[in-house]
N, C-alpha and C positions, 0 to 999 in steps of 0.2 A: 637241550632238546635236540634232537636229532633231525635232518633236515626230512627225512619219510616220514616221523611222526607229528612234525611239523604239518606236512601236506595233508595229513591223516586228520589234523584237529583244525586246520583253516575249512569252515563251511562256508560256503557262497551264497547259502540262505540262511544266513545266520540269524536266529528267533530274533537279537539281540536287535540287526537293523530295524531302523526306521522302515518301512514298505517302501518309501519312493526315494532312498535313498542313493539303494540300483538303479532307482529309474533315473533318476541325478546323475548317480557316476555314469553311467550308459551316455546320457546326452552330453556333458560333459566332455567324454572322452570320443566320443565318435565328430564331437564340433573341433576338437586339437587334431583328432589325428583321421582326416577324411576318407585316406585312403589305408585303412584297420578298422575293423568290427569290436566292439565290447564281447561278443559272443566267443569270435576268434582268440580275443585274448585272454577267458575264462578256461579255454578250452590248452591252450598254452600253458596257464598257468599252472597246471597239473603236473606238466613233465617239466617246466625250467623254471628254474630259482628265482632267475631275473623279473619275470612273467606275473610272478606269483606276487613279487614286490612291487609291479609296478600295479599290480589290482588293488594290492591290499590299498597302496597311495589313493588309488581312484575310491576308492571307497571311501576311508577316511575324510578324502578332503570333500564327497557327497555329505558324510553325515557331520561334517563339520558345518556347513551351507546350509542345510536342512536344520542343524539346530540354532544359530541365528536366525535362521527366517520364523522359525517357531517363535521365538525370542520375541521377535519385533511384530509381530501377530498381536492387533490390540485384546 
């Protein structure tokens, strides 16, 4: 897959998320990195590679968090 079409099929509201998953990676990322926005780096990942991976990470590791917490939900 090509790296544009790549950027072309990565959605940032993807149906797929959990709803509070972004709200997850957002907090998450803005408590590592105080001085960076989650916004700013949505908005980056669009034009850099790097950018793109390091959201995709913050996501992931949201809806990784998000489904253990559902897990251990009696």
């Amino acid at each position: 897959m090509s790296v544009s079409s790549h950027r072309l099929s990565f959605n940032h509201n993807h149906p797929i998320m959990p709803p509070d998953a972004e709200e997850l990676a957002r907090d998450l990322f803005e408590r590592a990195r105080p001085n960076d926005s989650f916004d700013d780096l949505k908005r980056r990942a669009a034009f850099n590679r790097q950018d793109a991976g390091r959201l995709r990470h913050w996501i992931r590791a949201a809806q990784a968090i998000a489904a253990e917490r559902r897990l251990r939900q009696p």
